[in-house]
C-alpha positions as CSV (number, residue, x, y, z in Angstrom):
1,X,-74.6,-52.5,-13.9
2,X,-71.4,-53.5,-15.3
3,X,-69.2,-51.0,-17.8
4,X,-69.8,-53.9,-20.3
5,X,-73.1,-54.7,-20.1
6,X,-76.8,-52.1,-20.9
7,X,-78.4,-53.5,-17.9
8,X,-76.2,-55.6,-15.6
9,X,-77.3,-59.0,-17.5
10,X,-74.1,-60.6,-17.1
11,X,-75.5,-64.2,-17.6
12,X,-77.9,-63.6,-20.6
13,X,-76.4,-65.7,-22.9
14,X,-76.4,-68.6,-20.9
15,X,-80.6,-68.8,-20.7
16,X,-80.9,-68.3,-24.4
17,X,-82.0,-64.2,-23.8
18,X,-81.1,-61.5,-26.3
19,X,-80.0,-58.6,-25.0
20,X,-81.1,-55.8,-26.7
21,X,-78.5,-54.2,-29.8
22,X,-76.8,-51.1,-29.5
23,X,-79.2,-49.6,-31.9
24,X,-82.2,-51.1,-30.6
25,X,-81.7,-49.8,-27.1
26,X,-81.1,-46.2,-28.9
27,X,-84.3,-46.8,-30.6
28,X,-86.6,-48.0,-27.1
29,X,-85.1,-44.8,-25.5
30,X,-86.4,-42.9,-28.2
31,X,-90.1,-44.3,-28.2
32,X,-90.0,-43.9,-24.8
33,X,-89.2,-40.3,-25.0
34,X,-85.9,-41.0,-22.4
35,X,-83.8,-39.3,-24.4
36,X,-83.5,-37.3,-27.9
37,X,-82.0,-37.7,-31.3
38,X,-79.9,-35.4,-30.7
39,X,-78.8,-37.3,-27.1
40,X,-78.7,-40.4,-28.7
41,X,-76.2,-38.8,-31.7
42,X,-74.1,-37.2,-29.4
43,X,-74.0,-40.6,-27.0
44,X,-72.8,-42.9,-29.5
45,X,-70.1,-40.6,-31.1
46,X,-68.8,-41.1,-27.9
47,X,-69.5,-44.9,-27.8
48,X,-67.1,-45.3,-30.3
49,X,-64.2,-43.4,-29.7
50,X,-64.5,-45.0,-25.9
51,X,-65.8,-48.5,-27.0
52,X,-68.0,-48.7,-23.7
53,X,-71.7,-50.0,-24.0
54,X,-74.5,-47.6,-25.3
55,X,-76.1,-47.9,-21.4
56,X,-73.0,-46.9,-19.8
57,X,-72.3,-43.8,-21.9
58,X,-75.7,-42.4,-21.6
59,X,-75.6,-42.7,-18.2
60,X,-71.9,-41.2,-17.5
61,X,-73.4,-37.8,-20.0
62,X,-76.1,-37.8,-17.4
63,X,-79.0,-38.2,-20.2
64,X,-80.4,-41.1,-18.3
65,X,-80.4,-42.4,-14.8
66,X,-79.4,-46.0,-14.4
67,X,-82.5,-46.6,-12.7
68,X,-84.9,-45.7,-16.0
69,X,-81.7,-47.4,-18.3
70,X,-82.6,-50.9,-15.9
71,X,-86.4,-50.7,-16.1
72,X,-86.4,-50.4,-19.6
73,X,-84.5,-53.0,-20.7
74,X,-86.1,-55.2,-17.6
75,X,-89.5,-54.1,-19.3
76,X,-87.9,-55.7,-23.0
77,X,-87.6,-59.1,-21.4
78,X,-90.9,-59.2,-19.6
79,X,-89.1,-58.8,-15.6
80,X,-90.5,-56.2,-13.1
81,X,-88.8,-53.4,-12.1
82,X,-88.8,-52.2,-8.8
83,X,-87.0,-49.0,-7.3
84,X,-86.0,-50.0,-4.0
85,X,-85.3,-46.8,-3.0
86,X,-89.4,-46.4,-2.9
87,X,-90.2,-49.6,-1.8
88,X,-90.9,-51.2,1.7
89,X,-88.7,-54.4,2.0
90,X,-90.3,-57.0,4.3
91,X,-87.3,-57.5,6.8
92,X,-88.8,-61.1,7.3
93,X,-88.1,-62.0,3.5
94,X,-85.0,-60.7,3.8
95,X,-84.2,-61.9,6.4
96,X,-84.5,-65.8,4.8
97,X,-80.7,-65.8,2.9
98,X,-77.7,-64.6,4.9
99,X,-75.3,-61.5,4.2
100,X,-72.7,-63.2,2.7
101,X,-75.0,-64.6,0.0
102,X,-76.4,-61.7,-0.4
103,X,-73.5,-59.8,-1.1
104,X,-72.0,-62.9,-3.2
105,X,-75.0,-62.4,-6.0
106,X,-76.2,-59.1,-5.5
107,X,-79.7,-60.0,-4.4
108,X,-82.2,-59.4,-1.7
109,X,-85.7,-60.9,-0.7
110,X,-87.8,-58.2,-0.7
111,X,-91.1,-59.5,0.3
112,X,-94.3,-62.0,-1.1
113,X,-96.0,-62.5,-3.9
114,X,-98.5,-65.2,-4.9
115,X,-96.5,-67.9,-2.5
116,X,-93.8,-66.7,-4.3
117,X,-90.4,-65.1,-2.8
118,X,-89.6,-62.1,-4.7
119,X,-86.2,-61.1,-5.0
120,X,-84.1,-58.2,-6.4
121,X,-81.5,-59.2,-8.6
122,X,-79.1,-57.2,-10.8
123,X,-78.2,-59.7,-12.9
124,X,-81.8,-62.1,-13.0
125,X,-80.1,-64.5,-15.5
126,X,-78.0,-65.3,-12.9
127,X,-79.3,-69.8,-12.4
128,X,-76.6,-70.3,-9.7
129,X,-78.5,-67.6,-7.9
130,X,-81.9,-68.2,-8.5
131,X,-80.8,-72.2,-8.0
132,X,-78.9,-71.4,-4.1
133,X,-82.3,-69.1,-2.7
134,X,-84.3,-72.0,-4.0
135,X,-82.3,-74.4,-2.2
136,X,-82.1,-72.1,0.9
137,X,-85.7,-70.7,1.2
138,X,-87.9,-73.9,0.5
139,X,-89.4,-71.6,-2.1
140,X,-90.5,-70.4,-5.6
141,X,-88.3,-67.7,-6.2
142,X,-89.6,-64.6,-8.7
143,X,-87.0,-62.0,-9.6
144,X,-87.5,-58.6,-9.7
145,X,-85.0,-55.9,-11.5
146,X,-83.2,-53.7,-9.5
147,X,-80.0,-51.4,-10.1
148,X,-76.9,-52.6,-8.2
149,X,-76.1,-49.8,-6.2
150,X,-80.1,-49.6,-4.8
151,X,-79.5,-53.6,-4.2
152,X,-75.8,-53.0,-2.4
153,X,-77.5,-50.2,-0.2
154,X,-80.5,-52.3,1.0
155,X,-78.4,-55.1,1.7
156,X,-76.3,-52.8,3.4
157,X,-79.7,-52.1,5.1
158,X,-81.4,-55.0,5.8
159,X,-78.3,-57.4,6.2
160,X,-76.4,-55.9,8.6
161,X,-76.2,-58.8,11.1
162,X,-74.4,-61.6,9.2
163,X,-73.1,-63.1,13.0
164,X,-77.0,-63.0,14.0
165,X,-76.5,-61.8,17.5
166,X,-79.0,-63.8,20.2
167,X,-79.7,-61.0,22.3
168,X,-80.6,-63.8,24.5
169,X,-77.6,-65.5,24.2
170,X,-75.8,-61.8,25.6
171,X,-77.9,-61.7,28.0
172,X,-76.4,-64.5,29.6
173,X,-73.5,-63.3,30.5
174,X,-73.4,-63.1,33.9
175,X,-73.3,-59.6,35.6
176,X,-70.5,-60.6,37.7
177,X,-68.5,-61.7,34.8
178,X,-69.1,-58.0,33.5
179,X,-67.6,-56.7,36.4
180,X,-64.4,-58.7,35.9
181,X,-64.2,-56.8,32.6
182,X,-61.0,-58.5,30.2
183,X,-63.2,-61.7,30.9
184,X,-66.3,-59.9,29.8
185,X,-64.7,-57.9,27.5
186,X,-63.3,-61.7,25.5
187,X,-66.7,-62.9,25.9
188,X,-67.9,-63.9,22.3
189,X,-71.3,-62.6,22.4
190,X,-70.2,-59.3,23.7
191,X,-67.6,-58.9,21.2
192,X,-70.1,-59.6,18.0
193,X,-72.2,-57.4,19.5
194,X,-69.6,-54.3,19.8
195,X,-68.5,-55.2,16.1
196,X,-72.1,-55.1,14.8
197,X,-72.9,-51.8,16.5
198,X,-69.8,-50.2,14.7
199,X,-70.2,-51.9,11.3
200,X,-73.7,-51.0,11.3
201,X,-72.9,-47.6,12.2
202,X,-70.7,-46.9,9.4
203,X,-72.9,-48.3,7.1
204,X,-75.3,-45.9,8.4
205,X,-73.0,-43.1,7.5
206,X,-72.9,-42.0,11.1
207,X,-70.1,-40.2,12.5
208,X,-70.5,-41.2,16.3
209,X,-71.8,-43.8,18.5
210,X,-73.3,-42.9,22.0
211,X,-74.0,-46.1,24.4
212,X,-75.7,-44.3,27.3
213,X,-77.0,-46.1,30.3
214,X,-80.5,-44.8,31.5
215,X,-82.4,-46.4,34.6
216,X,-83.5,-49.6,33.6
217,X,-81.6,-50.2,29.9
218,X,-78.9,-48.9,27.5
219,X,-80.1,-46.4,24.9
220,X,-77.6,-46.9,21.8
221,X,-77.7,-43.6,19.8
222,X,-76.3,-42.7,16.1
223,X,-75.3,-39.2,15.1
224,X,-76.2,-39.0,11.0
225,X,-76.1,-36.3,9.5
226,X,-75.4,-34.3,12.8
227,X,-78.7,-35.1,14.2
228,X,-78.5,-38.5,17.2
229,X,-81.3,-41.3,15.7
230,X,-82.2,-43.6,18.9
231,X,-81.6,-47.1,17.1
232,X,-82.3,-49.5,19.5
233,X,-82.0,-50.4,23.8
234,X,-80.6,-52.8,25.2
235,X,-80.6,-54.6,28.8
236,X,-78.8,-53.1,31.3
237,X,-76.8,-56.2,32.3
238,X,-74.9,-56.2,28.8
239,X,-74.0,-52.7,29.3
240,X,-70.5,-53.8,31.8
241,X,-69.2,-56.1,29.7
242,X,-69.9,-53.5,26.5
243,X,-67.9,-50.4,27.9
244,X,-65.3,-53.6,29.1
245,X,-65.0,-54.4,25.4
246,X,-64.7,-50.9,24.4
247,X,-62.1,-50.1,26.6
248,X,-59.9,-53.2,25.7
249,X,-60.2,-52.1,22.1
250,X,-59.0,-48.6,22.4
251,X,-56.2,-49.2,25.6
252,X,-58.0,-47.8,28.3
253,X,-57.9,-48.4,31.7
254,X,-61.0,-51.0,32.4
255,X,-60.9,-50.6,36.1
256,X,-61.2,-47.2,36.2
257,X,-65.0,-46.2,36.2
258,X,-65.4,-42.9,38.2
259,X,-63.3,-40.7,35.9
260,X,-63.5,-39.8,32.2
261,X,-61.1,-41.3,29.7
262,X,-59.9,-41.1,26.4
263,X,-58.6,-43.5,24.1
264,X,-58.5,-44.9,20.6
265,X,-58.6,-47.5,18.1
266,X,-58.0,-48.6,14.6
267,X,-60.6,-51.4,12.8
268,X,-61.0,-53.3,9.4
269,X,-65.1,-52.6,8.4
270,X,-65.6,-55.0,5.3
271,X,-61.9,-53.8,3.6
272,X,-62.3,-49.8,4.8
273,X,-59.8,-48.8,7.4
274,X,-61.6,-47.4,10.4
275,X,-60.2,-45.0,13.3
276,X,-62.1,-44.8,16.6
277,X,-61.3,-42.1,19.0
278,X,-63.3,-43.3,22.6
279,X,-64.7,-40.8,25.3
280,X,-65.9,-42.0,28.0
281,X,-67.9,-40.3,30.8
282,X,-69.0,-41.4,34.5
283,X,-72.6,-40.8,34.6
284,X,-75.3,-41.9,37.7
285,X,-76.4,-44.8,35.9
286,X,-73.2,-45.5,34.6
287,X,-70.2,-45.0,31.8
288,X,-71.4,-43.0,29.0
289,X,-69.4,-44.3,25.7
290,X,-69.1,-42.1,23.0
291,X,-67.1,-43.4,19.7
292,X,-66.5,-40.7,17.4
293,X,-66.4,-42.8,13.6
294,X,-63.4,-41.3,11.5
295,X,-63.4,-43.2,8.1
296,X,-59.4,-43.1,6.9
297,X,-60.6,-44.7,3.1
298,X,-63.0,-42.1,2.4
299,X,-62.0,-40.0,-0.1
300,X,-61.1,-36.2,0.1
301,X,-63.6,-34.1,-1.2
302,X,-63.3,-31.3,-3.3
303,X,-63.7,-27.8,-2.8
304,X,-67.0,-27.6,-5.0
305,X,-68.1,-30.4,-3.5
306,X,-68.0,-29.4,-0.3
307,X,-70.7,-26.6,-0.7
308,X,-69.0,-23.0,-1.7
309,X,-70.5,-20.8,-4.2
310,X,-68.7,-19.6,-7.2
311,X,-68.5,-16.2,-5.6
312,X,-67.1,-17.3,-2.1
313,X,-64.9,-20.3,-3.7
314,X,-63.4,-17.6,-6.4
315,X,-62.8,-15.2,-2.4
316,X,-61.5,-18.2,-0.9
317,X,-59.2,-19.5,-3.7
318,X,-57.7,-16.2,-4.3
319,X,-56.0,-16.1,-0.5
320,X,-54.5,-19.7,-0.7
321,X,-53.1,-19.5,-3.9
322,X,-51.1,-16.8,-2.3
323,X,-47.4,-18.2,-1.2
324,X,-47.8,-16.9,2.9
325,X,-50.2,-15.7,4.7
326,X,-53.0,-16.9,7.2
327,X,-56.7,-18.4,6.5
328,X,-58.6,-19.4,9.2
329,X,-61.8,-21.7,8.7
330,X,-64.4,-21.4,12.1
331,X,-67.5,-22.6,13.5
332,X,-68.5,-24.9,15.8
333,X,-67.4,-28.5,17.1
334,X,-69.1,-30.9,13.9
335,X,-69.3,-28.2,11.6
336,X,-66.2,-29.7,8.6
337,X,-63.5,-27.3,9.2
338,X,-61.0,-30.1,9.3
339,X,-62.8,-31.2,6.1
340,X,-62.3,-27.7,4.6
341,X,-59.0,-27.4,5.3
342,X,-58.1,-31.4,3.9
343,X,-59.4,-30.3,0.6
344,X,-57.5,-26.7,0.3
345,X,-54.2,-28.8,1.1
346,X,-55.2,-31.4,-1.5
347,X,-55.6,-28.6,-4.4
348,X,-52.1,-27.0,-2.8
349,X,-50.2,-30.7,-2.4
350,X,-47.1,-30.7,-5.1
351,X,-43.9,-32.1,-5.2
352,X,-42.2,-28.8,-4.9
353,X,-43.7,-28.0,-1.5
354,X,-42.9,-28.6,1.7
355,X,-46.5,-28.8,3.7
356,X,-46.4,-29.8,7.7
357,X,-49.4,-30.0,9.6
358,X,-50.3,-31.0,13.4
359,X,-53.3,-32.2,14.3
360,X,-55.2,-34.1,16.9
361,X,-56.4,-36.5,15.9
362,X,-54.8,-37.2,12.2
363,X,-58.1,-38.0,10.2
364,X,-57.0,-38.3,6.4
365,X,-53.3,-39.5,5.2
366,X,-52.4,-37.2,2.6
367,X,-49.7,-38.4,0.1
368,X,-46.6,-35.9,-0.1
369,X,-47.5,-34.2,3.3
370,X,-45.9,-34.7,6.2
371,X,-48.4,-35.1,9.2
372,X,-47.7,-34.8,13.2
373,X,-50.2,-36.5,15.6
374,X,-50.6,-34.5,19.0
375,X,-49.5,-35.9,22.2
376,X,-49.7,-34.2,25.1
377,X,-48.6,-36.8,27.6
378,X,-44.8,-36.5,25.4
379,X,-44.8,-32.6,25.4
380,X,-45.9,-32.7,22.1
381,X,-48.5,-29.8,21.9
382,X,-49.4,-27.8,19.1
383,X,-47.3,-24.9,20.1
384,X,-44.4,-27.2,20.4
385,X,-44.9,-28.6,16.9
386,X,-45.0,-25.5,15.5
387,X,-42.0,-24.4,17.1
388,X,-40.5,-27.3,15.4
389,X,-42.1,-26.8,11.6
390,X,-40.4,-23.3,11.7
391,X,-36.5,-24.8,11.6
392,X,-37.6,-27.5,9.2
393,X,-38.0,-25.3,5.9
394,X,-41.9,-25.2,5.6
395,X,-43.8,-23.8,2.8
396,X,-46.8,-24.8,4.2
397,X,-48.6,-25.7,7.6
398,X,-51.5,-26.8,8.9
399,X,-52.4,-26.4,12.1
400,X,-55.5,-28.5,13.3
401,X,-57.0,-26.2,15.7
402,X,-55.5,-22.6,17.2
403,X,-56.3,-23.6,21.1
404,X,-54.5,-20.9,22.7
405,X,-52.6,-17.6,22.7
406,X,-49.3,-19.4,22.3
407,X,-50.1,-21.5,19.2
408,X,-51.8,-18.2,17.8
409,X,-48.6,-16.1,18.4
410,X,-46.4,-18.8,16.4
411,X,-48.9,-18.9,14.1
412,X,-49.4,-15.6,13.4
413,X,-45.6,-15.0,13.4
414,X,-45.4,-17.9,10.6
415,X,-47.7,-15.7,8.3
416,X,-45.5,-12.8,8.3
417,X,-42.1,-14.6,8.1
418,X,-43.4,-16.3,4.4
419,X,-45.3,-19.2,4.7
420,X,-48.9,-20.1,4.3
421,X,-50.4,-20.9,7.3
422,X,-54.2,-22.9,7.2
423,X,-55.9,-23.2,10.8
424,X,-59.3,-23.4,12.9
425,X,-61.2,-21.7,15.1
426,X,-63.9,-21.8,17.2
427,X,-66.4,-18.2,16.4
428,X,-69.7,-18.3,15.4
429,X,-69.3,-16.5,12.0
430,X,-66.0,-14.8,10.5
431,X,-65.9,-11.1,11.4
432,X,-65.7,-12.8,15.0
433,X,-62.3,-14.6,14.2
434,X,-60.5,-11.6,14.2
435,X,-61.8,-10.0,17.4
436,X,-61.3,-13.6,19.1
437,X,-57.7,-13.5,18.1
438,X,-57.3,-10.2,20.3
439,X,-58.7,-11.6,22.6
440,X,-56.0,-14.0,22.9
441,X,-53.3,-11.5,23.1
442,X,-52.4,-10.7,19.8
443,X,-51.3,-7.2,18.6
444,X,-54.0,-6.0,16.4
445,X,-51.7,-4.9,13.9
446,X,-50.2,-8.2,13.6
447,X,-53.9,-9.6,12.7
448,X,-54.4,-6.9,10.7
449,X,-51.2,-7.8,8.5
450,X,-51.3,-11.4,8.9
451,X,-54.9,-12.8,8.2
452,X,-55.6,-13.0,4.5
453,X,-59.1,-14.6,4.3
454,X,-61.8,-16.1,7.3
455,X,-64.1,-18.9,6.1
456,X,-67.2,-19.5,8.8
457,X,-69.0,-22.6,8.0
458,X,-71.9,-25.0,9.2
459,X,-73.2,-28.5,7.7
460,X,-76.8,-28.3,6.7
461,X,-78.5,-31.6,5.6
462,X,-79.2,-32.4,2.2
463,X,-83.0,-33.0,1.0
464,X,-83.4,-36.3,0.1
465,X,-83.8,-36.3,-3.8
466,X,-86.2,-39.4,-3.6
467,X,-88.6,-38.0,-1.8
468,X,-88.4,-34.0,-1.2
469,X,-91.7,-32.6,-1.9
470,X,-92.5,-28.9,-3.1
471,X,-94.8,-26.6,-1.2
472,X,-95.7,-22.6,-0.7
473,X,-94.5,-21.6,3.0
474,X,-96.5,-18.7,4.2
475,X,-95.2,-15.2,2.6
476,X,-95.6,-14.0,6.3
477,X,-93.2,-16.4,7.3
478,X,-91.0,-15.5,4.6
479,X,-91.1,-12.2,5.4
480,X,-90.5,-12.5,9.3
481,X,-87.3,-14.7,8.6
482,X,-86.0,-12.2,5.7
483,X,-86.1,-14.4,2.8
484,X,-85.6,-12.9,-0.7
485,X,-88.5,-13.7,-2.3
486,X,-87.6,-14.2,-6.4
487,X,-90.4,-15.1,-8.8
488,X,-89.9,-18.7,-9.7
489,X,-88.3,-20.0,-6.5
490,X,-89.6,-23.8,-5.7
491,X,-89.3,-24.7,-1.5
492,X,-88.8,-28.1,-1.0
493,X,-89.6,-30.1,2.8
494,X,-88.4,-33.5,3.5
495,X,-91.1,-35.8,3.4
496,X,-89.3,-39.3,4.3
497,X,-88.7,-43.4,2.2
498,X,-86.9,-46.0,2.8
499,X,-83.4,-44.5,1.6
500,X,-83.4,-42.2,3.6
501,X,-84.2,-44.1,6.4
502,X,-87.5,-42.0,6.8
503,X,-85.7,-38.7,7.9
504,X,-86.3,-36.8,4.6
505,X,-82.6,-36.0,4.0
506,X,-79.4,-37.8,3.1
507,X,-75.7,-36.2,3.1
508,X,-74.9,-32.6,3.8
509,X,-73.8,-29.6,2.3
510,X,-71.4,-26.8,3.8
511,X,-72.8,-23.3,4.3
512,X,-70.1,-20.8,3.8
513,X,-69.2,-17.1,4.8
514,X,-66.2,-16.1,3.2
515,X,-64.6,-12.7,4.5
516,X,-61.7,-11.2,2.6
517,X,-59.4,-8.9,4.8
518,X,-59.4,-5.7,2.6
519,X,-57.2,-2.9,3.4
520,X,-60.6,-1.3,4.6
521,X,-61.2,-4.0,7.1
522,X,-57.2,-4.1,8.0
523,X,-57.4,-0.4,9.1
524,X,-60.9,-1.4,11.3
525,X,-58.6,-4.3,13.4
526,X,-55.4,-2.6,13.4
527,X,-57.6,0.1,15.8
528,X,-59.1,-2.6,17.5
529,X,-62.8,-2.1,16.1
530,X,-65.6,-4.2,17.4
531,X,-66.9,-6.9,16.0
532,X,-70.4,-5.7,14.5
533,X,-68.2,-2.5,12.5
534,X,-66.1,-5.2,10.3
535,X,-69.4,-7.0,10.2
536,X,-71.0,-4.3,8.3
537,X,-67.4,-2.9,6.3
538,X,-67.5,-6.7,5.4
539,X,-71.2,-7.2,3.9
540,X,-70.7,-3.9,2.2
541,X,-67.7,-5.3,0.6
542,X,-70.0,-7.9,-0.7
543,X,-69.4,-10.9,2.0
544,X,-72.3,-13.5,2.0
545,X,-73.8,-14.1,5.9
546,X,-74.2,-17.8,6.7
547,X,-78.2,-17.2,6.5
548,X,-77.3,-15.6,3.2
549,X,-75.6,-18.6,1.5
550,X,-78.0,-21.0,3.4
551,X,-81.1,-19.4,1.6
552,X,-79.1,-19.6,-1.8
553,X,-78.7,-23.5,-0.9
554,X,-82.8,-23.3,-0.2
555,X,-83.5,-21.8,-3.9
556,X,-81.2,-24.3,-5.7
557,X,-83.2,-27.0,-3.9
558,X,-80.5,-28.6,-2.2
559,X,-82.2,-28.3,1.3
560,X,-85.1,-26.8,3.5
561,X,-86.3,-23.3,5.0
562,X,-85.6,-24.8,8.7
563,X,-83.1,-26.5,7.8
564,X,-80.4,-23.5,7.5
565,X,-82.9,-22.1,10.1
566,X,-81.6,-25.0,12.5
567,X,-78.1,-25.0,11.3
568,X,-77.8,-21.0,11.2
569,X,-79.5,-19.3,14.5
């Protein structure tokens, strides 16, 4: 749907339909009991002062979705509406225009009715359209009404192979010819069919790609949503003149197969600037590949975005609001911490700072912020970087991960000489961060003086809102896991449609435990108390566990019981 249009109708005019009056659509909402009077008041008060369409404002104040705006008005001139996100596309009648098409109209054949092709259009006035599937299909075309962002997403979906890759026609390049590997690696089939695993990988949303050669094929593997899907095998023969490809692309050494490598790349997917960083691993039957997806056009996210509670973000905002100090975000390898940080620098990024940050590998350019890329083979480490940031008048620095001792020591020294120092770490919650930094060599009443705030976090998946389904778990089970049982509370389970691609959820939420370093829990580290003590002095100071914040994610019906089960223990 277009900001000018109520339902996307672009062409309406030009086949003699009337699209429905500002007033009139106000008064189908109503019969329909979509929204109220006092909606509809409130909705075009602010139609006028912004001159936008009646559709458009009701669906920017959230009193309609697009998809109910679309089927009504579809409904007024007698077309079918169809929520793709619920409905089973036939892959063969979509299969019958090509991508580019596709994506030139906004439409999709979605399947067969009556002899006749259906397709989902967001504009159906559209006669060029209608006229080129005609033309291309042999058929009688019947449009259906869809909303353009369920039509971009199917297409996205279902139309992934524009090149149309023979996997007979790989297969016929010779084994040998693999071997040679730049020869291979130039070999047109192979390289459409490296670009089409990586576009349709980050279309998938996934963050890394693992080609694994088993005994008698090549599993190729997606990580969405931090779980691997199995998309598809291939024969082993392609599998040589694949990792050859690979290797070319990200400047590793092709003739070198019994040792691990690292490398990287940089790629254009349809317009978004793509970075690749390569792993590759000897394995009996072979290389393992594993291309970790980082997406440089995706936007930042924000803070509330990004998961915390008003509790922890109000914790978390008071100790990097502060001019120096040190806040460390942990968890495991996957878990956002990178993410975390990126979003506290982009609330702290002004003019009138100085921020530096090291990282390896730069994921997100930051506008104002002077970033430093790793590289170990030139000395540059993170100790040595920070070494540097300290004679170049910092206000701020981020350091991408705390490896070891060294890089804490600078770090830690930063803190306490006036400057506001963000970093990771790897600990399984946040009371552990501070014991793992003794561990490293640190005075303990240096940590104690130094660390302001520790963030622990893990990414839990998001139900999907389409088709999450409410049920009663057992109270026994309730009980055994410690749930807080709250009269009201709806669970919800994943249940599985076509936008999610049958998993049940879609995106992912951060699940946060925020410790504050009290004077209380200063005095605990500056005598070197264990771990479990500044656990407890924490909670009691009103800290929120990961299972804690997990089960408040649960209640609001953002995601499952096992799923912060899975993510948490």
């Amino acid at each position: 749907m277009d900001d000018g249009d109520d339902a996307g109708f672009t062409q309406a005019e030009a086949v003699g339909l009337q699209k429905p009056k500002q007033d009139r659509l106000g008064q189908i909402l109503l019969q329909h009991k979509i929204i109220t009077e006092e909606q509809l008041a409130e909705a075009l008060e602010k139609q006028q002062a912004s001159g936008k369409s009646l559709g458009r404002v009701l669906i920017e104040l959230n009193m309609v979705s697009e998809g109910a705006l679309t089927a009504i008005l579809a409904q007024q001139i007698g077309l079918k509406y169809v929520d793709l996100g619920n409905f089973e596309v036939d892959i063969s009648a979509a299969a019958l225009i090509d991508a580019d098409t596709a994506r030139k109209y906004t439409v999709l054949p979605i399947g067969y009715d009556d002899g006749k092709l259906m397709v989902a259009m967001a504009d159906p006035t559209n006669v060029f359209a209608l006229d080129d599937i005609r033309i291309m299909t042999g058929m009688e075309v019947e449009p259906v009404v869809s909303t353009k962002d369920d039509i971009v997403g199917a297409i996205n979906r279902y139309c992934r192979t524009e090149e149309h890759i023979d996997l007979g026609e790989l297969g016929d390049v010779d084994e040998e010819l693999a071997e040679e590997g730049e020869a291979a690696a130039d070999e047109a089939p192979i390289v459409k069919y490296v670009n089409l695993l990586i576009s349709e990988a980050v279309e998938e949303r996934a963050s890394d790609i693992h080609i694994e050669p088993m005994e008698g094929d090549v599993r190729i593997r997606y990580r969405i949503d931090g779980v691997l899907h199995e998309i598809r095998r291939s024969p082993k023969k392609l599998h040589p003149g694949v990792v050859a490809r690979i290797k070319v692309m990200a400047d590793m050494n092709i003739a070198e197969k019994r040792l691990p490598q690292d490398g990287r790349a940089a790629l254009d997917i349809r317009g978004r600037q793509i970075d690749l960083r390569v792993a590759s691993l000897p394995t009996i039957h072979g290389e393992k590949v594993v291309l970790r997806i980082l997406d440089k056009s995706a936007s930042i996210m924000t803070l509330e975005e990004l998961g915390f509670t008003p509790d922890s973000l109000k914790v978390y905002r008071e100790s990097f609001i502060k001019p120096y100090g040190t806040i460390l975000v942990t968890g495991p390898t996957g878990s956002g911490k990178t993410t975390t940080l990126y979003a506290t620098l982009n609330v702290l990024n002004d003019i009138g700072k100085n921020i530096l940050t090291v990282e390896d590998p730069v994921e997100y350019r930051l506008p104002l912020i002077n970033q430093v890329q790793v590289h170990y083979k030139a000395g540059l480490t993170f100790a040595a970087a920070l070494r540097s940031f300290l004679r170049c008048d910092p206000d701020i620095i981020m350091v991408g991960e705390i490896r070891d001792p060294e890089s804490a020591q600078i770090a830690i020294e930063s803190a306490l000489t006036g400057h506001l120092v963000l970093s990771t770490l790897h600990t399984n919650d946040a009371p552990s961060a501070l014991t793992r930094l003794l561990e490293m060599g640190i005075e303990p009443f240096l940590i104690a003086s130094a660390v302001d705030c520790v963030s622990a976090q893990r990414l839990a998946r998001k139900l999907c809102e389409r088709c999450k389904q409410p049920y009663e778990p057992e109270p026994h089970y309730l009980e055994e896991i410690g749930f807080p049982m709250e009269e009201g509370t709806v669970f919800y389970r994943p249940v599985g449609c076509p936008a999610c691609n049958n998993t049940g959820f879609r995106g992912r939420i951060g699940v946060f435990e925020v410790l504050k370093v009290s004077e209380e829990i200063e005095r605990l580290v500056a005598r070197n108390a264990p771990h479990v003590e500044i656990a407890e002095k924490a909670r009691e100071e009103g800290m929120k566990t990961l299972k804690e914040d997990g089960f408040i994610k649960v209640k609001m019906g953002i995601t499952s019981l096992d799923e912060v089960l899975r993510v948490i223990m």
